[in-house]
C-alpha positions in Angstrom: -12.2 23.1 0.9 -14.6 20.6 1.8 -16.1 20.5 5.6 -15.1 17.4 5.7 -11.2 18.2 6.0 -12.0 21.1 8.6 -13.8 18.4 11.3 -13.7 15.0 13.4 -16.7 13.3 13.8 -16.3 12.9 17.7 -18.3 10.1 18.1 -15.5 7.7 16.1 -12.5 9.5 17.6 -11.8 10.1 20.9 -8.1 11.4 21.9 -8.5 10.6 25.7 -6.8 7.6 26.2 -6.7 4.0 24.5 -9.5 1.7 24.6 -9.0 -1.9 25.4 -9.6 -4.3 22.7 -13.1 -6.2 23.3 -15.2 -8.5 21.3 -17.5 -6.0 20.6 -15.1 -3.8 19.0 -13.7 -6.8 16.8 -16.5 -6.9 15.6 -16.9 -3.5 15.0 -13.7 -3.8 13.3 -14.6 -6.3 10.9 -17.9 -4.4 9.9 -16.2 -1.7 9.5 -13.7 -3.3 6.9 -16.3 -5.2 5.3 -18.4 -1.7 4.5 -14.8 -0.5 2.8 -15.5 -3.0 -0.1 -18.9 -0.8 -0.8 -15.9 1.6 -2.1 -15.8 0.3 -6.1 -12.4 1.4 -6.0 -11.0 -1.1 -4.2 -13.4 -3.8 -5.9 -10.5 -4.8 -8.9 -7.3 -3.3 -7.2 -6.5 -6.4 -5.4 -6.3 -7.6 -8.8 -4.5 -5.0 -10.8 -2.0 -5.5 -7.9 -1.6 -9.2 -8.2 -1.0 -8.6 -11.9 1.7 -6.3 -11.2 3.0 -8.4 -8.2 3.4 -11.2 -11.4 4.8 -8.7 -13.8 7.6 -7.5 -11.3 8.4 -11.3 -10.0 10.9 -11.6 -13.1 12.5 -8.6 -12.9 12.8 -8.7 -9.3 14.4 -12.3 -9.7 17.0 -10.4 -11.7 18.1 -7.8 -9.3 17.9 -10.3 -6.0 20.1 -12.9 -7.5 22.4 -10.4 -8.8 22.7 -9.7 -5.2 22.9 -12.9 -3.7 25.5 -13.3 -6.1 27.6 -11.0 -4.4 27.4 -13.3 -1.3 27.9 -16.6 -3.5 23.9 -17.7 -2.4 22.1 -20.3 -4.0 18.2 -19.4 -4.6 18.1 -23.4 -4.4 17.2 -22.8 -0.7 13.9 -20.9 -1.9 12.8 -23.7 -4.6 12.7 -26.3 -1.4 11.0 -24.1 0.8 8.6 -23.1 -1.9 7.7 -26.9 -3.0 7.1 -27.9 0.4 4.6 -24.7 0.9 2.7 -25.1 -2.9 3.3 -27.8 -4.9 6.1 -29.6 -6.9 4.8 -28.3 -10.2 4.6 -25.1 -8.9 8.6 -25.4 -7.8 9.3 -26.7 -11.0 8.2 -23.4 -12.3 10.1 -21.4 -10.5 12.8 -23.2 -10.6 12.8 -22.6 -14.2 12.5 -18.6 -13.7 15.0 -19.0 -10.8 17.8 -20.4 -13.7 16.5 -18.0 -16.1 17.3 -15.3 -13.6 20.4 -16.1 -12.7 22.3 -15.4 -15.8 25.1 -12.8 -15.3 23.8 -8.8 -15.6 26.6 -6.6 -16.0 24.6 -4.1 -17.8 24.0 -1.5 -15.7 20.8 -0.3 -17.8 19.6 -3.6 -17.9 19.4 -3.7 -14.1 17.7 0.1 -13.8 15.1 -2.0 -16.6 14.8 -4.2 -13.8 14.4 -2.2 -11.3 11.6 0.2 -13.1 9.4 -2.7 -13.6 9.8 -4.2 -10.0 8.8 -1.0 -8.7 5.2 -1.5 -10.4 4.2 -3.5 -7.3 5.4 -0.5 -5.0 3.8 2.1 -7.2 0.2 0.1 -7.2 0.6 -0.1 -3.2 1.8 3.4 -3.4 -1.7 4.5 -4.7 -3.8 2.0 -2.4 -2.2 3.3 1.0 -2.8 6.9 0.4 -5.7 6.8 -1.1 -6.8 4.7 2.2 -5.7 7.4 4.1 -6.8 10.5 2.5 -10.6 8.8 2.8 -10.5 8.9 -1.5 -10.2 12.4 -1.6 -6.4 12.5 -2.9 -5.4 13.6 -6.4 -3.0 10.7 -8.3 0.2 12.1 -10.0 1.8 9.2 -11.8 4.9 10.8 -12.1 5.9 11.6 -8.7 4.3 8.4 -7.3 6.3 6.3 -9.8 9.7 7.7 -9.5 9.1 7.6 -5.5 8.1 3.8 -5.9 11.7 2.8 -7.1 13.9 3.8 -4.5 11.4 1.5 -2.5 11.1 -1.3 -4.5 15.0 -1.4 -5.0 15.4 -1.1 -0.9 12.6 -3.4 -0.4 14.5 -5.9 -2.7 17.9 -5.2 -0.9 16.1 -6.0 2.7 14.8 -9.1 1.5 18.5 -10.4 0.0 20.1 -9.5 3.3 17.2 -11.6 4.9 18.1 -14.5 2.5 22.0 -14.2 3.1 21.0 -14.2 6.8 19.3 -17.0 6.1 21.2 -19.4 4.6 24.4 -17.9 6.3 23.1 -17.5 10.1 24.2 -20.6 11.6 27.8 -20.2 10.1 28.2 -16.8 11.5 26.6 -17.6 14.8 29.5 -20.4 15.0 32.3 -17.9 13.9 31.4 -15.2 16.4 29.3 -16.9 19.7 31.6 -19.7 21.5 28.3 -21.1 23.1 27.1 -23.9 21.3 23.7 -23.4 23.1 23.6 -20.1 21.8 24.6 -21.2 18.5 21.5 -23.8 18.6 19.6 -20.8 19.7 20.1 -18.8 17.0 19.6 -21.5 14.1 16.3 -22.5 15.7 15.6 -18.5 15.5 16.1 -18.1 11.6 12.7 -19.2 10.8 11.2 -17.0 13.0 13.2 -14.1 12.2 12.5 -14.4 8.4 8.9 -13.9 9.4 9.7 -10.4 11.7 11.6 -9.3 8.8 8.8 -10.0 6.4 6.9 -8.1 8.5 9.2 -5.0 8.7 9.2 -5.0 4.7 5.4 -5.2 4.7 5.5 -2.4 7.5 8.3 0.0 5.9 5.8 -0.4 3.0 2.8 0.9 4.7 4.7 3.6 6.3 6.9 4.8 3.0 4.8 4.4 0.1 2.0 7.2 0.9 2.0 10.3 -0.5 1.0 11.5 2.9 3.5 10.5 5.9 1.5 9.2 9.3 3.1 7.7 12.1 4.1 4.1 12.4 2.2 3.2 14.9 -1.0 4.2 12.5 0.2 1.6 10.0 1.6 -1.0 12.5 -1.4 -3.0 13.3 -2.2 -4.0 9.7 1.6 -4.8 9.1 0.4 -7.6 11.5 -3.1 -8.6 9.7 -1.3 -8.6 6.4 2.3 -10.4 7.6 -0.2 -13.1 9.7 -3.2 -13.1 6.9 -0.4 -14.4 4.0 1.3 -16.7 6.3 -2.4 -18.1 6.3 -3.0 -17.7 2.7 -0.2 -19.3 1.7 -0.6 -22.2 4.1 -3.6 -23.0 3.3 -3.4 -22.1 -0.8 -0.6 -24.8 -0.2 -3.4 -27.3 0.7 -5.6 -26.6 -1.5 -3.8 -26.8 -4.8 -1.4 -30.1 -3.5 -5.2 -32.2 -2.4 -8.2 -29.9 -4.0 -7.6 -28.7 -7.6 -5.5 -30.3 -10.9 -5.1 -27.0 -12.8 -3.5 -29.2 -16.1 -6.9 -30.4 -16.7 -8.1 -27.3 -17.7 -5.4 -24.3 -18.6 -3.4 -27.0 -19.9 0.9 -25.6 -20.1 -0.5 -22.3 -18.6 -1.9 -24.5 -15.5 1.5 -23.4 -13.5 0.9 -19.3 -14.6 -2.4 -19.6 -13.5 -1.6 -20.7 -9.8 1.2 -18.3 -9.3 -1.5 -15.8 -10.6 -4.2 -16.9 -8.0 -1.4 -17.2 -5.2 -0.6 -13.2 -6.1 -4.4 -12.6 -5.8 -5.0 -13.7 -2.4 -1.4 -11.9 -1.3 -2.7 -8.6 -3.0 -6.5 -9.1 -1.4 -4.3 -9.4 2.0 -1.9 -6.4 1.2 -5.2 -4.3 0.5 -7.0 -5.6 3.8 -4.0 -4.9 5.7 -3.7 -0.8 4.9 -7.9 -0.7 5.4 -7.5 -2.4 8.6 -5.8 0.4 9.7 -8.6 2.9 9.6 -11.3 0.6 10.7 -8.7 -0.2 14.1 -7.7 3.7 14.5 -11.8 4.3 14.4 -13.0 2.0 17.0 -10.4 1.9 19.2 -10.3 5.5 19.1 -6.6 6.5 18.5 -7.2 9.5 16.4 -4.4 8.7 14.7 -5.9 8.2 11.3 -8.7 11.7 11.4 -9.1 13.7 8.3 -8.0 16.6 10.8 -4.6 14.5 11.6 -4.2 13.9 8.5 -4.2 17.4 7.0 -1.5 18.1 9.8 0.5 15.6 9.0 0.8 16.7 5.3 1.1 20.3 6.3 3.9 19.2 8.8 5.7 17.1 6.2 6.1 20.0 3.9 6.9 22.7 6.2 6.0 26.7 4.3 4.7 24.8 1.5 2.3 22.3 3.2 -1.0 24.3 2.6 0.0 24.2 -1.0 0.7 20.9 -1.4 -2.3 19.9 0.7 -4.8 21.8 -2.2 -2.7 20.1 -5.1 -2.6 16.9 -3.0 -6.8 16.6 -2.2 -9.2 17.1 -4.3 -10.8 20.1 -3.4 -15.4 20.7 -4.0 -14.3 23.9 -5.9 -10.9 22.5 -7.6 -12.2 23.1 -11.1 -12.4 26.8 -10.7 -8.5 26.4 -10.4 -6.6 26.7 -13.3 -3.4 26.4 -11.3 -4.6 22.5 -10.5 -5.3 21.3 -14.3 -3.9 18.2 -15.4 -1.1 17.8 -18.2 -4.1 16.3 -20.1 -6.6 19.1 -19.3 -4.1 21.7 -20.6 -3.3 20.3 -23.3 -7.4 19.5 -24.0 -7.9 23.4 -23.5 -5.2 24.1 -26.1 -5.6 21.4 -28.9 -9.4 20.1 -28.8 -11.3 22.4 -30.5 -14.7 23.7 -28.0 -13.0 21.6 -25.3 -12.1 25.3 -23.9 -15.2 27.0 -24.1 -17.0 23.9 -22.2 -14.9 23.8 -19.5 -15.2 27.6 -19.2 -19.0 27.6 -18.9 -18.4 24.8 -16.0 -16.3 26.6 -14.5 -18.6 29.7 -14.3 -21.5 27.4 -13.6 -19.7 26.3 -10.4 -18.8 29.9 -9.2 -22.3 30.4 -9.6 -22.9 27.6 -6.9 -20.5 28.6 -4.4 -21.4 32.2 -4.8 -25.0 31.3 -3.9 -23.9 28.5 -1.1 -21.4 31.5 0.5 -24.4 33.6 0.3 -27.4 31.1 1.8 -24.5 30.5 5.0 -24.2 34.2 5.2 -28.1 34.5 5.6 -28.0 31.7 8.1 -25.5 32.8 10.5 -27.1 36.6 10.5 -30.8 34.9 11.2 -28.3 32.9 14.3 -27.5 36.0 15.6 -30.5 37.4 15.1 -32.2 35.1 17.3 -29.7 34.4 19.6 -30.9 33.6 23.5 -27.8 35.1 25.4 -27.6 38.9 22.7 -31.2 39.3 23.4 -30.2 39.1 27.3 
């Protein structure tokens, strides 16, 4: 395993006590963050995940209304809210996938259907927070990462028709159980606000449930706040623009209304992405150690109990992995067995990187016998 698992670098994480938050380390911060983006990786993901956050707004129109449905809501409520915060085209539009929605589901399949393509937003955030967190060094299993991403994105869907029912429902409940009417005037003033904290605790349950490798909460908690705060910005001001700045008709023509959504999407994803790096740049400079490679192997080995060392090899990619039969693909196995000199090739790689550890293992071994060699204190 790489060095880089076995050590801190001590200089950006210090476990003595919290720092207090400064302009200086702001803007160490937002250096930090910016110098992520030299990482290609993340240079198209905020828009492979705004093109799943738009290919799982359908079916997750399905599933919520078949929940609000239970409760007797209207998504009526949402169309206002959403035409006062983009534009009355961009309503219209949604009002027609709101209707087209809102059909009755009783099939049961149709619904898992559902469900399985909502989850394509989880299971693209599922491989942007651990890969944040694991430095780039994890291995991706689409399997195990898509099946965990459903649970989540039918929970995350549930949360967020509870809100809604909570929503449109508080002020009648608050009447029915509190006998203060200024407690009742409270508590409707509140709703707004509250929608937001819950937002929030989606964005944050998220962060905390979608890596592959389980940190604390308080290591994802401050960019829940970036990311809750940075789309309530977005949004505001996409509102603006689109209603005053641009007249999408004149140049997408009927697709003028798919192509805002889309752009809306792109700016939430770019936030959702900032968010999770936030994290590391904020556990780095203010020195919570929280977020260490070290930390990080512990928390993986801890999560797994006996067979944490094992899944931390298949989990990271290792400098050596190749020579590791045991950690081949599906599509590597079956290259070895069906593509003809596919096996031989990989074979003399193999051997050629034996070769190189053999002879690294050896050059350390020199090193640290010269160490002793020359050591001050033996020669004392």
């Amino acid at each position: 395993m790489s060095d880089f698992w076995e050590n801190t670098v001590s200089e950006d994480h210090d476990e003595n006590g919290k720092l207090p938050l400064t302009w200086k380390r702001v803007r160490k911060i937002c250096f930090h963050l910016w110098r992520q983006f030299d990482d290609q990786y993340y240079a198209g993901f905020a828009a492979q995940i705004a093109y799943f956050f738009f290919m799982a707004s359908v079916p997750m129109l399905i599933v919520l209304t078949q929940v609000l449905g239970i409760f007797d809501v209207s998504m009526d409520f949402i169309r206002d809210w959403l035409e006062q915060h983009l534009s009355t085209e961009m309503g219209s539009f949604l009002e027609g996938l709101f209707k087209a929605s809102s059909t009755s589901v009783s099939n049961f399949f149709m619904i898992i259907l559902a469900l399985w393509a909502s989850s394509s937003l989880a299971f693209s955030l599922s491989r942007l927070t651990t890969y944040t967190i694991s430095y780039g060094k994890y291995r991706f299993n689409f399997f195990s990462e898509r099946l965990k991403s459903i649970p989540i994105a039918a929970g995350s869907i549930l949360v967020v028709a509870m809100t809604l029912v909570g929503y449109v429902y508080g002020e009648l409940i608050a009447k029915r159980v509190l006998q203060n009417p200024d407690l009742q005037h409270l508590i409707a003033n509140l709703r707004t606000p509250l929608l937001g904290v819950l937002f929030f605790l989606v964005i944050l349950a998220n962060y905390y449930l979608l890596p592959r490798i389980r940190v604390p909460v308080s290591a994802v908690l401050p960019g829940a706040v970036v990311a809750t705060i940075g789309i309530m910005i977005v949004t505001w001001f996409y509102s603006l623009y689109i209603s005053r700045a641009v007249n999408y008709n004149l140049i997408y023509g009927a697709f003028s209304n798919i192509v805002a959504m889309m752009l809306w999407f792109y700016l939430i994803s770019w936030v959702l992405c900032i968010g999770m790096m936030f994290n590391k740049s904020w556990d780095i400079h203010m020195r919570r150690g929280r977020l260490t490679p070290a930390k990080i192997k512990e928390y993986l080995i801890k999560q797994h109990g006996d067979k944490g060392e094992e899944m931390w090899n298949k989990l990271i990619i290792g400098e050596y992995d190749m020579a590791d039969r045991s950690l081949d693909s599906l599509a590597v196995r079956f290259s070895r067995k069906f593509d003809p000199g596919y096996e031989e090739k990989r074979e003399r790689e193999i051997a050629e990187l034996e070769e190189e550890r053999t002879l690294k293992e050896r050059i350390e071994k020199e090193l640290e016998a010269r160490n002793r060699e020359y050591d001050p204190e033996e020669e004392e």
